[in-house]
C-alpha positions as protocol buffer text, in pm:
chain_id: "A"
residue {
  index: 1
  type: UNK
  ca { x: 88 y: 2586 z: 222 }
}
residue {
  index: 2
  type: UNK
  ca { x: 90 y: 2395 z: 568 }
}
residue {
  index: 3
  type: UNK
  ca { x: 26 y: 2039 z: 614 }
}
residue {
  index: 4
  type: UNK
  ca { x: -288 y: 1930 z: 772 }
}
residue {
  index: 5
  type: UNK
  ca { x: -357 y: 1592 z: 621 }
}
residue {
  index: 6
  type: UNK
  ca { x: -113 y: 1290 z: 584 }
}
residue {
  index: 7
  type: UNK
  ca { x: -249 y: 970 z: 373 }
}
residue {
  index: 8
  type: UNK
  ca { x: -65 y: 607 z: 362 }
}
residue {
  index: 9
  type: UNK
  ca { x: -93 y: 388 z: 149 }
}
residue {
  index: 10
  type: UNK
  ca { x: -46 y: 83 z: 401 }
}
residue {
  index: 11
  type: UNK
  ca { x: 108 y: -268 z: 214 }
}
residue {
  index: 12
  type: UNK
  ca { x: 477 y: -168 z: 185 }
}
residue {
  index: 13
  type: UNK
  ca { x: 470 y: 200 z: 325 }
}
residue {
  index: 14
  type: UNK
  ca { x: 321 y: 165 z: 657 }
}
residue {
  index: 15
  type: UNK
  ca { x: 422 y: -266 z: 719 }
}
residue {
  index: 16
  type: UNK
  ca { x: 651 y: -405 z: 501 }
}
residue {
  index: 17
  type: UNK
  ca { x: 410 y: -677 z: 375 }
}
residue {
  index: 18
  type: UNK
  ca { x: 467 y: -628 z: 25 }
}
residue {
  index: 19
  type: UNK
  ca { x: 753 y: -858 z: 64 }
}
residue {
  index: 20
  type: UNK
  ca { x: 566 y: -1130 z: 253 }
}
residue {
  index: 21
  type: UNK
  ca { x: 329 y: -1075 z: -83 }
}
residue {
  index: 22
  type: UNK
  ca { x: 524 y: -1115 z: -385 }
}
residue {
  index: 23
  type: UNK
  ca { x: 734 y: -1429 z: -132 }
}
residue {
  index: 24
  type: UNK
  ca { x: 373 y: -1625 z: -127 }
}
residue {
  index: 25
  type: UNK
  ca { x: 289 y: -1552 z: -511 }
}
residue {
  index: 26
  type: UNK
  ca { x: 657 y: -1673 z: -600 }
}
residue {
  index: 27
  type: UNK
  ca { x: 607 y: -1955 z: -393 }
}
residue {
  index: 28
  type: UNK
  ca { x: 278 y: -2045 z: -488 }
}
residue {
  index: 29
  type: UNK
  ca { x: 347 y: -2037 z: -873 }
}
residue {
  index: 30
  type: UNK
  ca { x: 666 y: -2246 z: -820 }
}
residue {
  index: 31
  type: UNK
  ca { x: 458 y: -2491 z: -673 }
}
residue {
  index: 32
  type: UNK
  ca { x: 256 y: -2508 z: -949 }
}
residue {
  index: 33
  type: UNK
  ca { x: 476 y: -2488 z: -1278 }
}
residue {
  index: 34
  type: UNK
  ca { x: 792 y: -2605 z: -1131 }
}
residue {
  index: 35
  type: UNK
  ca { x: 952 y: -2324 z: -1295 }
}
residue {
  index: 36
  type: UNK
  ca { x: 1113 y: -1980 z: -1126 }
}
residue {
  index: 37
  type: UNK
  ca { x: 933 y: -1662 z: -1132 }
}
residue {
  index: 38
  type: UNK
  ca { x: 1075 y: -1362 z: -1285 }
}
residue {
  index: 39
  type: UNK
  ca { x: 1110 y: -1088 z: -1013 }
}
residue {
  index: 40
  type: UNK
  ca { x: 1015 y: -790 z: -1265 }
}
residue {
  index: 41
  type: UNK
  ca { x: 689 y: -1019 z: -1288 }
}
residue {
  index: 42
  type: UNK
  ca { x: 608 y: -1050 z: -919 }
}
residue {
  index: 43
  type: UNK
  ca { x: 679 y: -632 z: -905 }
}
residue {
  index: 44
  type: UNK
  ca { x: 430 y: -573 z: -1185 }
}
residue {
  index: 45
  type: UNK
  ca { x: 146 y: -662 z: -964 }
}
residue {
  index: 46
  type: UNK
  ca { x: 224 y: -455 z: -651 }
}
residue {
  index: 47
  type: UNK
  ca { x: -110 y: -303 z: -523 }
}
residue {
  index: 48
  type: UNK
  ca { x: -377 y: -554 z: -635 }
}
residue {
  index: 49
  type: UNK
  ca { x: -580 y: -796 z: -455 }
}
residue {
  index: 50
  type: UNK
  ca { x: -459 y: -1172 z: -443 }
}
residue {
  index: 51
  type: UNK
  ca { x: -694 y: -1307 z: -709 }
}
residue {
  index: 52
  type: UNK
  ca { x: -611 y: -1034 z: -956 }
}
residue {
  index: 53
  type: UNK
  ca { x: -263 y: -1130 z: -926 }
}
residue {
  index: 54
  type: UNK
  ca { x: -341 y: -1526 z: -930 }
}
residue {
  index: 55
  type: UNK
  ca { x: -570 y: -1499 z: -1229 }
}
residue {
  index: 56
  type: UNK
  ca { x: -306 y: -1232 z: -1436 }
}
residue {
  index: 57
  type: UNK
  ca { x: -33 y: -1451 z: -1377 }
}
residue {
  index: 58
  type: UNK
  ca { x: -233 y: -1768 z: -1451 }
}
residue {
  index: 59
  type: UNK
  ca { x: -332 y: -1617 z: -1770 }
}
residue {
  index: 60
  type: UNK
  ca { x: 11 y: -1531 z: -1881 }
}
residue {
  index: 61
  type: UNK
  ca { x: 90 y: -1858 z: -1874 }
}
residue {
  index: 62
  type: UNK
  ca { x: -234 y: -2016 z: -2089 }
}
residue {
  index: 63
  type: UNK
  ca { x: -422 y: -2052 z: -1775 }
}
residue {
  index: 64
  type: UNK
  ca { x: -814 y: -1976 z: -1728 }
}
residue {
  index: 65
  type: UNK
  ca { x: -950 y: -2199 z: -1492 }
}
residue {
  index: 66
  type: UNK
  ca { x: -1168 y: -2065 z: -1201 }
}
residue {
  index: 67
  type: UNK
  ca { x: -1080 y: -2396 z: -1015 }
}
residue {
  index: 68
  type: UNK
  ca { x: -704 y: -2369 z: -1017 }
}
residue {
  index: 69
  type: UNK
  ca { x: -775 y: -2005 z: -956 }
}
residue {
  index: 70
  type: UNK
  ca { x: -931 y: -2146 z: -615 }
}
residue {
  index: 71
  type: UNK
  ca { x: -645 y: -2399 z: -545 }
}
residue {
  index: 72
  type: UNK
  ca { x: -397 y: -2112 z: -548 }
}
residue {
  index: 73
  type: UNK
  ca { x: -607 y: -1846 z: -370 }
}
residue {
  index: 74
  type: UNK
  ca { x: -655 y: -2142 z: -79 }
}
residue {
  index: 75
  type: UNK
  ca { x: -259 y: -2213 z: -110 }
}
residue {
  index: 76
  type: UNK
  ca { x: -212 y: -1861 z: -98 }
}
residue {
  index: 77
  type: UNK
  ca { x: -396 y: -1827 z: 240 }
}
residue {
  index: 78
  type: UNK
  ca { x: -223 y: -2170 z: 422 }
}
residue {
  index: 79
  type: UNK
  ca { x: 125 y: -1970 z: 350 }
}
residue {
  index: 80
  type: UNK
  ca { x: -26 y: -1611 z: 446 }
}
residue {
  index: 81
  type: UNK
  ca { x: -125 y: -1747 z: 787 }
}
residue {
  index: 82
  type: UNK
  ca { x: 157 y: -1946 z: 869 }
}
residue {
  index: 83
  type: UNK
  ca { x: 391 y: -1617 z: 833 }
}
residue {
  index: 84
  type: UNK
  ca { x: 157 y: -1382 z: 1020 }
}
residue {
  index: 85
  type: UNK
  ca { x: 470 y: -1245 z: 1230 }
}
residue {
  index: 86
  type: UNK
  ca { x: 610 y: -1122 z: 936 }
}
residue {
  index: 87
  type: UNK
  ca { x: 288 y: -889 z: 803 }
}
residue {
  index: 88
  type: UNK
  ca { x: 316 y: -693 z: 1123 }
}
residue {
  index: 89
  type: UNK
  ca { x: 646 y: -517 z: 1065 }
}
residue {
  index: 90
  type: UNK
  ca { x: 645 y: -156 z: 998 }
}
residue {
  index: 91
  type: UNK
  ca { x: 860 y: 54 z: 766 }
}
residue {
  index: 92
  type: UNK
  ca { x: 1121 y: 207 z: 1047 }
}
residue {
  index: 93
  type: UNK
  ca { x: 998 y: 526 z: 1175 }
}
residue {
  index: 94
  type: UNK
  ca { x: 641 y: 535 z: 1105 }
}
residue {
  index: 95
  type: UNK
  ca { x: 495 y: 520 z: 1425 }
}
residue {
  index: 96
  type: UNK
  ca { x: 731 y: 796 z: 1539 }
}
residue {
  index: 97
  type: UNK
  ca { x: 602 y: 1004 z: 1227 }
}
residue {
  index: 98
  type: UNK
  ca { x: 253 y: 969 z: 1231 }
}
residue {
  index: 99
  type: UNK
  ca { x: 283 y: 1075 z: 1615 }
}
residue {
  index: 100
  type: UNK
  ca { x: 518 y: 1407 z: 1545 }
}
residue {
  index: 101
  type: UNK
  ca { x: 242 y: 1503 z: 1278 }
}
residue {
  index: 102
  type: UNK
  ca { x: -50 y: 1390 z: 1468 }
}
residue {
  index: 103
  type: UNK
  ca { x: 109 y: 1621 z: 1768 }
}
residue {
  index: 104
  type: UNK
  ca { x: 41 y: 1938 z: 1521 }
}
residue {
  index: 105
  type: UNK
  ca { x: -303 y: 1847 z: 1452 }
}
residue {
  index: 106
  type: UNK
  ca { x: -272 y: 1700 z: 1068 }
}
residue {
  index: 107
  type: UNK
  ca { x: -521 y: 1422 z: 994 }
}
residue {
  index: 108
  type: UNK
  ca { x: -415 y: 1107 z: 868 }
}
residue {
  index: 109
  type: UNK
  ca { x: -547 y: 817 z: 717 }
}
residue {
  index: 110
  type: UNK
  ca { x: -481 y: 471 z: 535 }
}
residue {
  index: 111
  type: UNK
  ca { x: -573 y: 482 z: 159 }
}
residue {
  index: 112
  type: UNK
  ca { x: -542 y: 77 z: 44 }
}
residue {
  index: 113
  type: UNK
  ca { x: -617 y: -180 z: -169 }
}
residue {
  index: 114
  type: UNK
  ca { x: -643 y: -413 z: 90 }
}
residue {
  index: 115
  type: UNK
  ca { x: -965 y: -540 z: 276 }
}
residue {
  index: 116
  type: UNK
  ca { x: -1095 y: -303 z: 536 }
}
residue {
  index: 117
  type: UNK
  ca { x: -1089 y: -512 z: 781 }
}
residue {
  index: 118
  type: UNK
  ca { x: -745 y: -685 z: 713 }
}
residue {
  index: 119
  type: UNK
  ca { x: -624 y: -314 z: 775 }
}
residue {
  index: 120
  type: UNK
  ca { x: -814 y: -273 z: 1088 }
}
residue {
  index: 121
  type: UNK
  ca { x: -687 y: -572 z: 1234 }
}
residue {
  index: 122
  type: UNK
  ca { x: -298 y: -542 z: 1147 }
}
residue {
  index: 123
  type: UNK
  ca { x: -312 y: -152 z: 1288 }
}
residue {
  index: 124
  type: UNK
  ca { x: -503 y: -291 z: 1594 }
}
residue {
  index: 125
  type: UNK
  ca { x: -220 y: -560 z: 1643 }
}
residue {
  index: 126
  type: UNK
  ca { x: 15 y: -309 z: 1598 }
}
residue {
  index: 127
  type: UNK
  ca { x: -112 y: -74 z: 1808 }
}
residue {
  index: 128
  type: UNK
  ca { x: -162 y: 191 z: 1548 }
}
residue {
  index: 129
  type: UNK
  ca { x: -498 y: 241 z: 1489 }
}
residue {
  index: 130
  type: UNK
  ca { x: -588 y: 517 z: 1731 }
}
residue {
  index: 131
  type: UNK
  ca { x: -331 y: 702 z: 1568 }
}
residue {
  index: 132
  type: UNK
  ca { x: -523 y: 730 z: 1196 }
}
residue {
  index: 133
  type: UNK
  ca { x: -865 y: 937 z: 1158 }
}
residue {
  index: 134
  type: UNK
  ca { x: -1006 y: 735 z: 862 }
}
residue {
  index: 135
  type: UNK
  ca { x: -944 y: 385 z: 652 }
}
residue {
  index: 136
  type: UNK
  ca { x: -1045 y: 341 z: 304 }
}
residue {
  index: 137
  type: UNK
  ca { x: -965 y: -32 z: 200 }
}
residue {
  index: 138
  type: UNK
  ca { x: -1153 y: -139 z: -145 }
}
residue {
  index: 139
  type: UNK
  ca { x: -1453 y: -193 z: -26 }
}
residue {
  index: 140
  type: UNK
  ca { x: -1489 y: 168 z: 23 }
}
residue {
  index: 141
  type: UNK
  ca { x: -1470 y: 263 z: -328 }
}
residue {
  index: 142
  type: UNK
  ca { x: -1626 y: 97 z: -657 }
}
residue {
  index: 143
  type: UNK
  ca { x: -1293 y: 176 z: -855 }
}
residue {
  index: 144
  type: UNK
  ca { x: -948 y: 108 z: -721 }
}
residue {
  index: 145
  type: UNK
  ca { x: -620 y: 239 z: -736 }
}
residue {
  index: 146
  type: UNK
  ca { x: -484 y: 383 z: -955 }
}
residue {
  index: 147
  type: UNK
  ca { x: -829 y: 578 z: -1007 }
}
residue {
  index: 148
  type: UNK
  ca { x: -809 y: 854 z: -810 }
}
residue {
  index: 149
  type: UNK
  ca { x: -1146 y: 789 z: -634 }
}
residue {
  index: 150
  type: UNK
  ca { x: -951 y: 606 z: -273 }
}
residue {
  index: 151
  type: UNK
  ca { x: -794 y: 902 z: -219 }
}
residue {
  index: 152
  type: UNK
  ca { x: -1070 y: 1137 z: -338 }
}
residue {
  index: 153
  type: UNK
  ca { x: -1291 y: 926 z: -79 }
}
residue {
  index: 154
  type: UNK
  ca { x: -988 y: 1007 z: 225 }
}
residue {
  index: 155
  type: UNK
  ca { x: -1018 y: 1339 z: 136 }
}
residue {
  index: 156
  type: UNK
  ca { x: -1403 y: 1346 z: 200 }
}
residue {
  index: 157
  type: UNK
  ca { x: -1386 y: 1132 z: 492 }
}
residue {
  index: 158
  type: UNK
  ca { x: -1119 y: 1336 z: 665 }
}
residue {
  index: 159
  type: UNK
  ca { x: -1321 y: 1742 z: 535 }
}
residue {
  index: 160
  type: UNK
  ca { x: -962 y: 1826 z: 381 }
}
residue {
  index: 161
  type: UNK
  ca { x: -831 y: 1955 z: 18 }
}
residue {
  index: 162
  type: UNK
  ca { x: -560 y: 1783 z: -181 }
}
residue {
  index: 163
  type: UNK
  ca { x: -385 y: 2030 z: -206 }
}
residue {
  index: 164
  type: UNK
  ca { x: -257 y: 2056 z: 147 }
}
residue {
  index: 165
  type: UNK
  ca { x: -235 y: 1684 z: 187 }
}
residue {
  index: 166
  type: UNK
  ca { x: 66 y: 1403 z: 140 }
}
residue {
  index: 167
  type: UNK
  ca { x: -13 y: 1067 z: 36 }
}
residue {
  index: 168
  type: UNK
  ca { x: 283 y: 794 z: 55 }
}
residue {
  index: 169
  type: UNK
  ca { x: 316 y: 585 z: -176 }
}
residue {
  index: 170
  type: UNK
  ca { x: 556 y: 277 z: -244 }
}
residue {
  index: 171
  type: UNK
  ca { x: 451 y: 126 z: -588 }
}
residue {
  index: 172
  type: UNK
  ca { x: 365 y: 307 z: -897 }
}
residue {
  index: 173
  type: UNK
  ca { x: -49 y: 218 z: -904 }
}
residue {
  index: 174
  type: UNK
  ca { x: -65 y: 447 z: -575 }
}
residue {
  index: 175
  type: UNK
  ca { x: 144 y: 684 z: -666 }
}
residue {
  index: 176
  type: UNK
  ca { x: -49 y: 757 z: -994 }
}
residue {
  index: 177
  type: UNK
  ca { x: -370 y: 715 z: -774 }
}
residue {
  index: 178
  type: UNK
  ca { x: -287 y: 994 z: -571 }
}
residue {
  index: 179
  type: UNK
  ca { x: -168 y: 1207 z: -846 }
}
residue {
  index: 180
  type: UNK
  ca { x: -441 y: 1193 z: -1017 }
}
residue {
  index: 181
  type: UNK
  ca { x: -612 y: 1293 z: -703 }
}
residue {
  index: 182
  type: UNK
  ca { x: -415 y: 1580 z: -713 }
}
residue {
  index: 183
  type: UNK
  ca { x: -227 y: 1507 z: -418 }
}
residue {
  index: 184
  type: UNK
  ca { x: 149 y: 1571 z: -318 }
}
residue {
  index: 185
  type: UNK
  ca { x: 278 y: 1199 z: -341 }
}
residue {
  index: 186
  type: UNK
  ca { x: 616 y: 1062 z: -139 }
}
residue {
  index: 187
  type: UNK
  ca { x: 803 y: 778 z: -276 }
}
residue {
  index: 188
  type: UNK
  ca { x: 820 y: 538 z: -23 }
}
residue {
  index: 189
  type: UNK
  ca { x: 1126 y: 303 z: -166 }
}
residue {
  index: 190
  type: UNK
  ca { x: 1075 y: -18 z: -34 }
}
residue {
  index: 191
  type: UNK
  ca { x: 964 y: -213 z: -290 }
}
residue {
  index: 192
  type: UNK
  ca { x: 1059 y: -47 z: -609 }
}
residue {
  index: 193
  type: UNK
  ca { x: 1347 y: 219 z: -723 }
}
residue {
  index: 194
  type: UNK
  ca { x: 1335 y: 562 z: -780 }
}
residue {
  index: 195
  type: UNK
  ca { x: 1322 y: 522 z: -1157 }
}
residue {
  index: 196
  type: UNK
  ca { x: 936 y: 359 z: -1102 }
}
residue {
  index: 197
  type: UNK
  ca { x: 840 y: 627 z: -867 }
}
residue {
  index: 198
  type: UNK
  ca { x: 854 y: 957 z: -1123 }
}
residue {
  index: 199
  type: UNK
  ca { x: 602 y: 1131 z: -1022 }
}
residue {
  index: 200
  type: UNK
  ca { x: 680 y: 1144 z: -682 }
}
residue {
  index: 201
  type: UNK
  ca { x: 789 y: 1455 z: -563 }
}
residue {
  index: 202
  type: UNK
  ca { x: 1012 y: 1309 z: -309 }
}
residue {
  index: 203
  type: UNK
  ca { x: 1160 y: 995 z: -234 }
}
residue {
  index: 204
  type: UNK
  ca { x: 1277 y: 880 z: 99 }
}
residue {
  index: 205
  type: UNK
  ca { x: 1407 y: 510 z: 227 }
}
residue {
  index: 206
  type: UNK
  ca { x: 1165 y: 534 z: 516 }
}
residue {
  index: 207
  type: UNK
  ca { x: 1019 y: 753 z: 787 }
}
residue {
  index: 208
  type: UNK
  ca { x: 1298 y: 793 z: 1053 }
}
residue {
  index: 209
  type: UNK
  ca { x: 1391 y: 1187 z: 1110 }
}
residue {
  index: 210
  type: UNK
  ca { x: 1125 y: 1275 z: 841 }
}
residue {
  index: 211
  type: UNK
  ca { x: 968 y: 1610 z: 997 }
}
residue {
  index: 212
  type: UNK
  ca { x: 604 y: 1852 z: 911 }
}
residue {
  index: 213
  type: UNK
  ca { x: 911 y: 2077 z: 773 }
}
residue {
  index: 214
  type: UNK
  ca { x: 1022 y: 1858 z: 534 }
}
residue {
  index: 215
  type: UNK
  ca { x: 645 y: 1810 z: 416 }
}
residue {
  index: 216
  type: UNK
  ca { x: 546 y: 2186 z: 411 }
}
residue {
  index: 217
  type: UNK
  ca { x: 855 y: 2263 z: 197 }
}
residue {
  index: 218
  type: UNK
  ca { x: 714 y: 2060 z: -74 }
}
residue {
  index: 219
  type: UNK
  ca { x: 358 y: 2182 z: -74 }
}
């Protein structure tokens, strides 16, 4: 089989904004209980919108109050825009990738959680965004990952079949996501370890001298 469609998941495999993430919820949560937060806790929500990861951990600890749930979602956004230089790094050598694939005509898109627009914007900062052919962010789709139906809805968008697609994927809800989609999935480890990523069917630290070869020998 020959490559002809590459799919990215985009916090943590494309910019290296999971980080910044689980950094604001830690913060945030400190703020509020004066207590630490367990790292294994702040990894568990990888791949979800901020208010699903403000009300889960609120609940955890006895909380269900839609006003506190606002407090933190506004604290969340003060810190968010006062580190905006850090949300624009990417994962070292994805630009070079995406251009050696794009260069033998395989499609490529961003398959997220994240807002649309939010994704739009950082690959327009970036200057990345003339090299992807679609965007599905969650208000594409009516279920979210890890339901296969984001990258069901890439596959659509971009006329291709999973089967000679790669998605990239860095936590376990978008690797199972594409999986389920029937999709090829690569590991992208960095923000959890190999052990998390199982049903990837390979695993690299990031994109630098990543080749079409490499992908078409696992397809």
């Amino acid at each position: 089989m020959t490559l002809r469609g590459a799919l990215f998941d985009f916090d943590g495999t494309i910019f290296q904004t999971e980080v910044l993430h689980q950094r604001i919820m830690r913060d945030i949560f400190e703020e509020f209980t004066g207590q630490p937060v367990d790292e294994d806790e702040l990894r568990a929500h990888v791949g979800t919108p901020y208010r699903d990861r403000v009300t889960h951990m609120l609940a955890t600890r006895g909380v269900d109050d839609d006003a506190v749930v606002e407090r933190l979602m506004e604290r969340a956004g003060e810190l968010y825009d006062a580190r905006t230089e850090l949300h624009r790094v990417v994962v070292p050598g994805v630009e070079e990738f995406l251009r050696h694939v794009r260069e033998r005509e395989v499609r490529t898109a961003v398959v997220s959680s994240g807002r649309h627009a939010y994704i739009d914007e950082n690959l327009q900062a970036a200057n990345l965004r003339t090299l992807f052919d679609a965007i599905v962010g969650r208000d594409d789709v009516t279920v979210r990952k890890p339901h296969p139906e984001p990258y069901e809805t890439a596959l659509q968008q971009l006329g291709l079949h999973a089967k000679e697609c790669v998605a990239f994927e860095d936590s376990p809800t978008g690797v199972e996501s594409a999986y389920l989609a029937g999709i090829t999935v690569v590991g992208v480890l960095t923000t959890f370890h190999a052990e998390d990523l199982t049903k990837a069917t390979k695993l690299i630290r990031d994109f630098r001298g990543l080749t079409i070869i490499d992908l078409n020998a696992i397809l």
